[in-house]
N, C-alpha and C positions, 0 to 999 in steps of 0.2 A: 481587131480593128473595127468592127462592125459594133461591137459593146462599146465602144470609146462614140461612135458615132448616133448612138442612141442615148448614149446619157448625155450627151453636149443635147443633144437636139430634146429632151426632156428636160433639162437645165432651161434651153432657153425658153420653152413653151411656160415653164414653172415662172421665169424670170416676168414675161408675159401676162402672164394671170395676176399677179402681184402688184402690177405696173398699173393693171386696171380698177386695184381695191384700195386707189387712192382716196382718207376719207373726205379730203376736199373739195373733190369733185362730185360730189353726192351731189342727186338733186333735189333743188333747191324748190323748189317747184315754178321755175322760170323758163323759159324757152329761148333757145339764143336771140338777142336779138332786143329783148325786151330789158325794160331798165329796174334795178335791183331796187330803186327808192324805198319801194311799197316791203320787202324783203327787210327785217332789222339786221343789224352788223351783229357778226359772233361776240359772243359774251367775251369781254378781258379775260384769261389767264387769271384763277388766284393769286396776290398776293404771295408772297415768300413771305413762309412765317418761320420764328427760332424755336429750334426743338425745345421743349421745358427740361430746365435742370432735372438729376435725378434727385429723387426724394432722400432726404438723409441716408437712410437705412437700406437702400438697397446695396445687394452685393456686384463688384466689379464682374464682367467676364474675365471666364478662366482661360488661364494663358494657352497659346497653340500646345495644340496634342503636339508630344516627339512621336516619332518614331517606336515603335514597339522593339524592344530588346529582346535577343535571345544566345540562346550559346551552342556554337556552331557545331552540330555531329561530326562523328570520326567516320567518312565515307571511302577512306582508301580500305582499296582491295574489294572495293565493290565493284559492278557492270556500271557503268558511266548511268545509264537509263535507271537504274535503282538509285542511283545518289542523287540522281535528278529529282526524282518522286519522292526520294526522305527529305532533301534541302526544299521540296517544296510545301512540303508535309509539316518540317518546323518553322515555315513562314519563310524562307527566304526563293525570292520569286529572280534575282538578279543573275542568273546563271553563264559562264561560259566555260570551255574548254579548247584545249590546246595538244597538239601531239606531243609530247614528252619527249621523244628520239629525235624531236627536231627537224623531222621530214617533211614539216608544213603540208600534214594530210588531215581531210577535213574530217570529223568526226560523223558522218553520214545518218549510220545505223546503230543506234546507241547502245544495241545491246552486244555489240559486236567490240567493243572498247570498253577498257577497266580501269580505273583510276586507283595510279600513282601518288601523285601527290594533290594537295588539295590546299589553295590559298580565301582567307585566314585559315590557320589551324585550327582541329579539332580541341574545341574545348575554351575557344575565346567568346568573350561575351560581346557584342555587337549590333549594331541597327538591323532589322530586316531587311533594310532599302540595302546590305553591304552586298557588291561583287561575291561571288564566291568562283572563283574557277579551280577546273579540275583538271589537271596534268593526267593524261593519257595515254595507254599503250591498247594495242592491237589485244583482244585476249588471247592468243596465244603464245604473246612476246613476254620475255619481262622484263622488269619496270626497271629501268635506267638507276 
């Protein structure tokens, strides 16, 4: 609670300082009170001007990067915590897992748990960005 009540109150000191580096309020070299006659008005805002066409010859930008592909390793009958490091080893960072036996028990300690089955299948070619979850059993249970 006390962390929560030091970043609010460094937020607002930050908010504060910010508030003061208005560059409008610079000075001008006038003193309240006295009259800006003698002071010129701030220069206009450039113009808006149109980008120039591109020259004949140049080339287009290249289209959005996809996603990097790759093809998913055969991680059943490993410890949950080694499929994790190989699926993150060939790029795929989207991980979950699940109990297998359907006891809705969490996967805690990963070396403690071995994968069952493994969704997409070992051997499918696919986005990095894809899910990969891994069906779970206890390691000393077996796999459903």
């Amino acid at each position: 609670m006390r962390t929560y009540r030091t970043i609010a109150l460094l937020a607002a000191v930050g908010c504060l300082a910010l508030a003061g580096c208005d560059p409008q309020a610079a000075d001008t070299g006038t003193s309240p009170g006295t009259s800006t006659a003698a002071n010129p008005a701030p220069a206009a805002p450039p113009a808006a001007t149109t980008a120039a066409p591109d020259p004949a010859g140049s080339v287009p930008a290249p289209p959005k990067a996809r996603k990097p592909a790759a093809v998913v390793p055969d991680f059943v009958g490993q410890v949950l915590q080694s499929a994790q490091d190989g699926a993150q080893a060939a790029g795929f960072y989207f991980l979950s897992s699940h109990d297998a036996l359907g006891k809705n028990r969490n996967q805690v300690l990963d070396r403690n748990w071995k994968v069952c089955t493994q969704t997409p299948a070992a051997g499918t070619a696919t986005s990095t960005d894809t899910k990969i979850d891994f069906g779970t059993v206890k390691n000393e249970e077996s796999c459903p």
